[in-house]
N, C-alpha and C positions, 0 to 999 in steps of 0.2 A: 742582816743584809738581804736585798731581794736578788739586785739585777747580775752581783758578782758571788751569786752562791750557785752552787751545785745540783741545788733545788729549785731554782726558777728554772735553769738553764733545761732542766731533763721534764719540767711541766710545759716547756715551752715547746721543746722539741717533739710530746706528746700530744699536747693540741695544733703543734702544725703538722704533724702526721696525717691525724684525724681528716683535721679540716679539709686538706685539697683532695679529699677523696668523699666529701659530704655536698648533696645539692644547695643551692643557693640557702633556703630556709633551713636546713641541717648547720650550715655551716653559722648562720645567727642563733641555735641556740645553743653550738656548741661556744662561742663568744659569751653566751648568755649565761651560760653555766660555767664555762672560766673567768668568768668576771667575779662572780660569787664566790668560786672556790680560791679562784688569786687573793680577795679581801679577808675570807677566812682564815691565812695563813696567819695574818694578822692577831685578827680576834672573833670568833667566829658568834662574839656575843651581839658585836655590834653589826653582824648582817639585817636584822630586823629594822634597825634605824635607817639602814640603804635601801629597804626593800618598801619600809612606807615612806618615806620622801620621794618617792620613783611612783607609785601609787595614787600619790596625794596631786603631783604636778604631771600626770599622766591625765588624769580627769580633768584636773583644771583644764589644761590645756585642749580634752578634748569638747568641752563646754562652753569655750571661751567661743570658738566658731557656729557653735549653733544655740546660740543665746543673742537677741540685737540688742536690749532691753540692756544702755551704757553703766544705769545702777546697780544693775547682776554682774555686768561685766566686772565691774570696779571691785564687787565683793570677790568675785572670783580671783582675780588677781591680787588680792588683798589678803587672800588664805592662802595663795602660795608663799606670796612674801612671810606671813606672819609665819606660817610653818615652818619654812627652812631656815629663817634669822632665831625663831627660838629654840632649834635645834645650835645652830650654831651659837648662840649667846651664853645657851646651858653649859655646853659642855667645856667651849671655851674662856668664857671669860666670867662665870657665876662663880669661882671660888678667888678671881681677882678682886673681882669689886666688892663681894664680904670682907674679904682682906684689908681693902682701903678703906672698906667705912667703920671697919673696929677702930683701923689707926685714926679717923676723923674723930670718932664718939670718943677712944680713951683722950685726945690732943685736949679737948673740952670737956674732959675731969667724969667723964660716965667710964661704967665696969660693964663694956657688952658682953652680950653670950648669945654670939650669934651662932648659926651650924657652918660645923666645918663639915664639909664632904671633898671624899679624895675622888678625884674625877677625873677617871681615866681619859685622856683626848683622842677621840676616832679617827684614824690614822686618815689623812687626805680628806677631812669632811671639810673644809674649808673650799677645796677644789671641787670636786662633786657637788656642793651645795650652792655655788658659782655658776655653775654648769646648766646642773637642772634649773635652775630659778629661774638664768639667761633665757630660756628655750620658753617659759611662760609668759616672761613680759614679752620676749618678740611676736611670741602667736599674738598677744593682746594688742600689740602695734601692729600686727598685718606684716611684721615681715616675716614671717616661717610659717612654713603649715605645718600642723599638729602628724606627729604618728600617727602610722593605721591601726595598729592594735598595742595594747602592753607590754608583748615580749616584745616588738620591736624598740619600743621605748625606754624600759628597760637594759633593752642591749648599749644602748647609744647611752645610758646613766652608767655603764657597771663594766661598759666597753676597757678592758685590763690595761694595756698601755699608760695607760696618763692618769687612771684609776686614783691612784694616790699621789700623785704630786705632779699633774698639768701634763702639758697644758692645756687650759678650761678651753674645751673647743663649742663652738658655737652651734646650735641645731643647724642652721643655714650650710656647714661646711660637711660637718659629719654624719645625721643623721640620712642623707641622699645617697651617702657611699655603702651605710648599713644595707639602704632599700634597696640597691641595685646588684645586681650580678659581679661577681669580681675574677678577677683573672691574675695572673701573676707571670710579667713577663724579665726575661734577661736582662733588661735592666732599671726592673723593679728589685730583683735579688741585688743586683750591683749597687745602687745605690742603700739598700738596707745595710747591707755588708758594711759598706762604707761608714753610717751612720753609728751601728754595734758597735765597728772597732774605736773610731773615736770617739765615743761616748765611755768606753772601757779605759782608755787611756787617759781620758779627763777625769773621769772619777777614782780610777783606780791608783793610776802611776800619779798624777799632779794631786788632786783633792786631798785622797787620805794622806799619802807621803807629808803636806806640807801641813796636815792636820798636829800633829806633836807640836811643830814652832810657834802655830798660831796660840796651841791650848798651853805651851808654857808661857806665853810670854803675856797673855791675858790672865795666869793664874799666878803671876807674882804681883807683887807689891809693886805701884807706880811707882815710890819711892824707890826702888830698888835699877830700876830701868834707866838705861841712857838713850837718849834722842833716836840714835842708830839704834837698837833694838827695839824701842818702842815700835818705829816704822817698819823695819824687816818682818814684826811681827802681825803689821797688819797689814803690807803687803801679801803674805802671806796666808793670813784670812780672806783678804780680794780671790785673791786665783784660788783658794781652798771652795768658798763656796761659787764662784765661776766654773770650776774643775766640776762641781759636785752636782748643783742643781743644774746646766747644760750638759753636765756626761750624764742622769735622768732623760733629761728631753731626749738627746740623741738618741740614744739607747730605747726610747721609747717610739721614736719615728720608725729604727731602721726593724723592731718588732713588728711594729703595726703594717710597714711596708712589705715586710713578708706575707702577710695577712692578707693585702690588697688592698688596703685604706690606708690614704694620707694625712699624714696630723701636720697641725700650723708648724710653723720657728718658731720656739720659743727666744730663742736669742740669736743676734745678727748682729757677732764681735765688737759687744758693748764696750769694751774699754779703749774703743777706737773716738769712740762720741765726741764731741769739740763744744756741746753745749748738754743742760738738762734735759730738754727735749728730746734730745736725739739720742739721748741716753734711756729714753722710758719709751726710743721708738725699737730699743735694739734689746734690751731687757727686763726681761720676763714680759715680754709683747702682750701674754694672753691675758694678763692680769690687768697691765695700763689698755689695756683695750678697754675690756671690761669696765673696768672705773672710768674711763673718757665715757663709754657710753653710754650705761645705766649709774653713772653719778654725776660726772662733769655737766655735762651738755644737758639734762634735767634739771639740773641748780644753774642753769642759764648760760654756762659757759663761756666765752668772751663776746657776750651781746651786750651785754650792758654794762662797760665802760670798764676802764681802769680799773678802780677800785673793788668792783664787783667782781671783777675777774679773778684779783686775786683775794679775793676769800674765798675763792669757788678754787680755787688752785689750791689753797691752803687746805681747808675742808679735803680735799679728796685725797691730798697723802695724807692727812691726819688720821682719815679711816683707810688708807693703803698699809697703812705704819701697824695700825690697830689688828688690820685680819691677819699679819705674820703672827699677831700672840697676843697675850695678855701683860703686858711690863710697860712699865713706863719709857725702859729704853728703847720700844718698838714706835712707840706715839713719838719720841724724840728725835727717833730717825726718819718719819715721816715727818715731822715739823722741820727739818734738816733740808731735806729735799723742795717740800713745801717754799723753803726762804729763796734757795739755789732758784727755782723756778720762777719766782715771781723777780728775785734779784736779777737773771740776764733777761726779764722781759723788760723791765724799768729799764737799763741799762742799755737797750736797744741792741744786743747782740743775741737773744734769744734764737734766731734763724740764722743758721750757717747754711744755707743751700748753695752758695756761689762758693764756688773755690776759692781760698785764701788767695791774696797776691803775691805769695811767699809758699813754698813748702815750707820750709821753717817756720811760717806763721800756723799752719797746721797743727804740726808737732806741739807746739808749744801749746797750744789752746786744748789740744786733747790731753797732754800731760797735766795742765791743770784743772780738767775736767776730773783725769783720772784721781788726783788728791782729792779733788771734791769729796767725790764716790766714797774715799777711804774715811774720810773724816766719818763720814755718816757710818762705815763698816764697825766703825770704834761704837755707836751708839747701840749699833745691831748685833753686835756680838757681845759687849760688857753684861756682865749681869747685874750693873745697878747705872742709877744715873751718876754716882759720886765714883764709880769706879773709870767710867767714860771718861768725865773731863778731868781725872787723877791721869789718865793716859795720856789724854792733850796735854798737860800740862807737865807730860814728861820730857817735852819737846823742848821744855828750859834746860834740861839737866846736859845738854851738852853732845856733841854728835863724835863722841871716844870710841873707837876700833877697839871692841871687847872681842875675846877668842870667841864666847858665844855667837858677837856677832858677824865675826867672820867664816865660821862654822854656818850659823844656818843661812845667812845671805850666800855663802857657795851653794848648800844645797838648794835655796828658792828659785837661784839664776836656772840652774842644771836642771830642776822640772818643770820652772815654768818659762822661761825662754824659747824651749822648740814650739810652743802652743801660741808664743807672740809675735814670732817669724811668720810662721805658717800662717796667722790668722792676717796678721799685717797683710800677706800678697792677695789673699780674700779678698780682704776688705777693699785693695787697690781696686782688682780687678770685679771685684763686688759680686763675686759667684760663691754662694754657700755651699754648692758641689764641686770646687775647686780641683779635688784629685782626681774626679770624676772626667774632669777635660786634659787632663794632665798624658803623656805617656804610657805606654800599659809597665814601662819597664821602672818607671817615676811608681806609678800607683803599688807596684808591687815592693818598693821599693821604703812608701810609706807603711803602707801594712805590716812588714815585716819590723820596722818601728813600731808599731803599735805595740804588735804582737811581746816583741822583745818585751819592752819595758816594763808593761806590764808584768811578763813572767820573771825577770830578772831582779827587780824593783817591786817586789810585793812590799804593800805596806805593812809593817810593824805588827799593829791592830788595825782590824777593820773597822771601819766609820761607819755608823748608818748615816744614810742620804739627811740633810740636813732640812731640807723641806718636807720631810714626814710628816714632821713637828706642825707641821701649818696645814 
């Protein structure tokens, strides 16, 4: 674990000591050097592969501006691309696709002997490789200017918070906050505060707790499952990785805000959404940005008609599906999403901007948004495509009130209901600092929930964050 161990918390505590007693340029290389040593904790083999991907799209990008010659330019952005996709191609997906093409070559009667290599995956190189790349193509489009020198650029690659799992913030947002002087005021703390504790209580008290229901009921036999625990148990996957990767992000704003620098939303209480769209405006934001903008809208976007649209729709969760991992069930849950997308665009319900003519018209359309979301959970958790729809298809076996499933649907309701109250009156009032405007005797009042649950409600075993992995 990183952000609920004993050893983040007292490395953290040590470079914010440091820091607010360092000058502006002290205080970036002290970022600079816990960026490094936070990755190390890791694997400190794979610093080298951080340290020349940062190197590599530092020149580029500082080249890109003083080169006009558009055929240099093209090469130049052509070597960042090419470098960081083959970094990430290697490590993540070169022992999938040997795999598949043994299984194509033996399917058609050959004996390969291709190499196997065990290959370790660099914790958040999917995120950082997003990251930096962003920051190349934008200098080459004219929207960002390049860093002034290495270590500031550097800093804004290795920058600790979102280091390993988002979210990918953009040269445009972050790199300006590196340059400039920072300050830390009353309620910059308050709002950190705010962010820590309920990032602690999503990861901590909801995620891991509902992590056992989710891993048992995925590790038994679909056969075995009835309709009612099929569902308990991917409900329970929904809020498990909801819990897990936004109690990350939070936890990593209300860090970074102690620091003095602001990171994006990663999430803006997705399971509230009423359509696709509004479900990829509210979850993992920094990723569907990303993809909207250096994929979507480059393969043409919706300019060119219907049909074109939706292969370009399809296309971009196909490789949304693809950069969570190397499995087929990842390409299936982007093809999943892919359909959902283009099916309420046909459908002509794609945009809910107007208020239903019904509250109850609401509810209902997000509830069924919400099973959407899970079907797809089923594709992105299974570890095969046959184990998937063995799950869907335990949905025949009958909806019978098992002890199991009164047992964990009590405890799903118990840690994940206070998080869909609270996030409910959010979402009404549409303030992601909600406690923050709230009472001082409310806010304290929440904390002390936090706090409890947490300590009262430790989980079992510890979880590592689930988007490490990616």
């Amino acid at each position: 674990m990183i952000f609920n161990s004993f050893t983040f918390w007292a490395f953290f505590a040590l470079v914010l000591a440091l820091y607010w007693r360092l000058p502006h340029r002290g205080q970036n290389y002290l970022l600079l050097v816990a960026g490094y040593v936070f990755y190390g904790f890791w694997d400190w083999r794979y610093l080298g592969l951080l340290a020349f991907s940062t190197i590599v799209d530092y020149y580029v990008g500082y080249l890109l501006v003083r080169v006009d010659d558009a055929r240099k330019r093209k090469w130049l952005i052509t070597t960042s691309v090419v470098v960081n996709l083959t970094f990430l191609g290697f490590f993540k997906y070169f022992g999938f696709f040997v795999h598949e093409m043994a299984a194509l070559l033996t399917s058609l009667g050959f004996e390969p002997h291709l190499p196997v290599l065990h290959i370790v995956l660099p914790v958040g190189i999917s995120f950082y490789t997003f990251q930096s790349m962003a920051y190349t193509i934008d200098i080459y489009r004219g929207k960002a200017q390049p860093a002034r020198n290495l270590p500031e650029f550097a800093t804004y690659v290795a920058y600790f918070p979102p280091l390993v799992a988002g979210p990918i913030e953009r040269a445009v947002h972050l790199l300006p906050q590196i340059q400039k002087e920072r300050r830390l005021s009353q309620g910059d703390f308050a709002e950190g505060l705010y962010h820590i504790l309920i990032g602690l209580a999503k990861k901590v008290f909801i995620a891991d707790n509902l992590a056992p229901i989710a891993n048992r009921v995925f590790d038994m036999p679909a056969a075995d499952l009835t309709a009612t625990e099929m569902l308990i148990g991917v409900y329970a996957f929904a809020f498990q990785i909801y819990g897990d990767f936004s109690g990350y992000s939070s936890i990593a704003q209300g860090v970074s805000k102690w620091l003095g620098i602001d990171l994006s939303y990663n999430f803006r209480m997705p399971y509230f959404s009423r359509s696709p769209s509004e479900f990829w405006q509210r979850w993992h934001i920094s990723l569907s940005q990303w993809l909207r903008d250096y994929l979507y809208i480059p393969l043409g976007g919706n300019r060119h008609g219907p049909t074109r649209t939706h292969i370009n729709l399809m296309l971009t969760m196909l490789l949304g599906g693809l950069w969570h991992g190397a499995n087929w069930t990842f390409i299936a849950w982007g093809a999943w999403h892919g359909l959902l997308l283009i099916a309420y665009r046909v459908a002509g319900t794609d945009s809910f901007e107007k208020p239903a003519a019904h509250p109850a018209i609401s509810v209902l359309q997000a509830v069924a948004m919400f099973h959407f979301v899970c079907i797809g959970w089923i594709f992105f958790r299974a570890e095969s495509l046959s184990q998937a729809f063995g799950l869907i298809g335990a949905l025949g076996h009958g909806f019978a009130v098992t002890d199991f499933a009164l047992y964990a649907g009590s405890l799903l309701l118990f840690f994940a209901a206070p998080l869909l109250v609270y996030e409910w009156f959010a979402y009404r009032r549409n303030e992601m600092l909600l406690a923050l405007s709230r009472p001082v005797w409310q806010r304290v009042a929440l904390y002390g929930y936090f706090i409890a649950m947490v300590v009262v409600f430790p989980p079992l075993t510890q979880q590592v964050f689930i988007y490490f992995q990616f």
